[in-house]
C-alpha positions in Angstrom: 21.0 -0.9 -0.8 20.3 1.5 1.9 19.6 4.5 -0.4 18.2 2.5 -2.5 15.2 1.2 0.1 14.9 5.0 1.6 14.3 6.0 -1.9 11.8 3.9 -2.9 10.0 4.3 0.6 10.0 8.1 0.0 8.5 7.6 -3.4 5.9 5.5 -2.6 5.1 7.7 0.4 5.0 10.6 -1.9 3.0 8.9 -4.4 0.2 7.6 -1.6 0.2 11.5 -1.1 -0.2 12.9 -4.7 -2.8 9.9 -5.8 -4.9 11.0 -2.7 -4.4 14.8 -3.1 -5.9 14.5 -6.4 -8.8 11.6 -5.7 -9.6 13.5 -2.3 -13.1 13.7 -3.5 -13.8 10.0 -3.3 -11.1 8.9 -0.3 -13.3 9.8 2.2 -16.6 9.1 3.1 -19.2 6.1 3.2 -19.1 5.4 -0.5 -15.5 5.7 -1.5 -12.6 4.4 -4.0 -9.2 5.3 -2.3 -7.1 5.2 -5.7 -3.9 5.6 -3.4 -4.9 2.0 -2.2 -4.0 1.1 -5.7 -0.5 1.0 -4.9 -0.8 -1.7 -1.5 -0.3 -4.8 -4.5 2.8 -3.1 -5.1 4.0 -4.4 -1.8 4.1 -8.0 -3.0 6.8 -6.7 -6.2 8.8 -4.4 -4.1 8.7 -5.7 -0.7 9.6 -3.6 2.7 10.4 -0.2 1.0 7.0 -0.1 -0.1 5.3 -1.3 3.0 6.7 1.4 4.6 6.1 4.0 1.9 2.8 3.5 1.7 2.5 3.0 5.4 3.6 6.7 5.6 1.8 7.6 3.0 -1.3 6.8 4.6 -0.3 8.3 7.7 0.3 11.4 6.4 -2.9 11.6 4.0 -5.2 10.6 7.1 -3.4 13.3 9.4 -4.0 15.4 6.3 -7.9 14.5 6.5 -8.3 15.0 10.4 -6.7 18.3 10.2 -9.6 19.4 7.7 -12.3 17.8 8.8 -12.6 14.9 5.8 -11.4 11.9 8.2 -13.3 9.6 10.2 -11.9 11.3 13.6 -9.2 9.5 15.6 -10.0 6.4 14.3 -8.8 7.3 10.8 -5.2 7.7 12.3 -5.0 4.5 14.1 -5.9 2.8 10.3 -2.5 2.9 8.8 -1.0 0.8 12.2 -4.1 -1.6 11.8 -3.7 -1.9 8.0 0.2 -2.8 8.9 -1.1 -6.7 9.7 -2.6 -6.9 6.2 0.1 -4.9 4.3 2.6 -7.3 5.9 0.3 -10.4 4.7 0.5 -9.0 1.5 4.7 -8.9 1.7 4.5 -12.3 2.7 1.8 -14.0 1.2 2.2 -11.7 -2.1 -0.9 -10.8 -4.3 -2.9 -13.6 -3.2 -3.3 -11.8 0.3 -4.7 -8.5 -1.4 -8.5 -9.5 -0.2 -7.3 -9.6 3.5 -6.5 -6.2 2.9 -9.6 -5.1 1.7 -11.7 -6.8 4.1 -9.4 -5.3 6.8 -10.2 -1.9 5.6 -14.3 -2.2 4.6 -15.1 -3.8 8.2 -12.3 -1.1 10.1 -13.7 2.2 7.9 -17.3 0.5 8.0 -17.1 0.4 11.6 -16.3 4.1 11.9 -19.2 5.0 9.9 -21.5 3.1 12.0 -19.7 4.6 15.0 -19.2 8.3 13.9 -22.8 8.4 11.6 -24.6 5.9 12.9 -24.6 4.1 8.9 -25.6 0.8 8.8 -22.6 -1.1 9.5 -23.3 -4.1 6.6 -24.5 -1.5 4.1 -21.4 0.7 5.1 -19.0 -2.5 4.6 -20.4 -3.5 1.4 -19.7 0.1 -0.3 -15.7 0.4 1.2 -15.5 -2.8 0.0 -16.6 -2.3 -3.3 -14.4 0.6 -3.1 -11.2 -1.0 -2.0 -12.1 -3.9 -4.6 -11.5 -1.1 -7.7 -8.4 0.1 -6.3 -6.9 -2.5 -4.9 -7.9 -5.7 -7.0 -9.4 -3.9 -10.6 -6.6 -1.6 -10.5 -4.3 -2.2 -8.2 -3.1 -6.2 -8.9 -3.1 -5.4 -12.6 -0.6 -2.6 -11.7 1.9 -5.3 -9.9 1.9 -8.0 -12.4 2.6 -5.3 -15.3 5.2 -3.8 -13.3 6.6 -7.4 -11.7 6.8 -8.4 -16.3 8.7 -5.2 -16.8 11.3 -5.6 -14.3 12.2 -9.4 -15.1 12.9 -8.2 -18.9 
């Protein structure tokens, strides 16, 4: 079970990476969709493994994002340890705890806007949000229940 968990934390870490590699464009910023965030629902299907994955996933793609420039100063890599209290409502609570999560990241990400930009913080919140909704609610719960079918057959 060991190599089993490590496994699928390193995949889910690696996938966190490639998804936001390839949807860099529209992770950062005041009006984004983080696609990566699609994979946070997944957390309620397979548990620990992929709290941590994507947990480190994060990490790494917001170090990633400092480094260059894209990410929202130091604040950005304090989000992943902030975002743990939702991820871990969401491996409690399952799917139905996904909207804590996106809350938890429109009022943290629109408060570093406001703070590095001076955005308005409400107008800020209200585009994350709408964000986080399409990847984590529009694409990301739809994910887990097709993938939750598959592995009970």
């Amino acid at each position: 079970m060991k190599s089993k968990s490590l496994a699928i934390t390193i995949v889910f870490a690696a996938l966190y990476n490639c998804l936001g590699f390839i949807f860099q464009s529209v992770a950062f910023g005041p009006i984004q969709t983080r696609i990566a965030d699609a994979l946070y629902p997944l957390i309620a299907v397979y548990g620990l493994p992929c709290l941590l994955g994507t947990f480190l996933g994060h990490f790494i793609f917001n170090f990633y994002g400092y480094t260059v420039g894209l990410a929202l100063g130091i604040g950005d890599l304090l989000s992943p340890f902030l975002f743990l209290i939702p991820k871990f409502a969401i491996y409690k609570w399952k799917l139905k705890a996904v909207p804590l999560h996106v809350a938890f990241v429109a009022l943290w990400v629109a408060w570093l806007l406001y703070i590095m930009f001076g955005i308005p913080y409400w107008m800020s919140a209200a585009t994350v949000g709408a964000g986080e909704t399409i990847a984590e609610i529009v694409l990301g719960i739809p994910l887990a229940i097709a993938i939750k079918r598959r592995l009970q057959k």
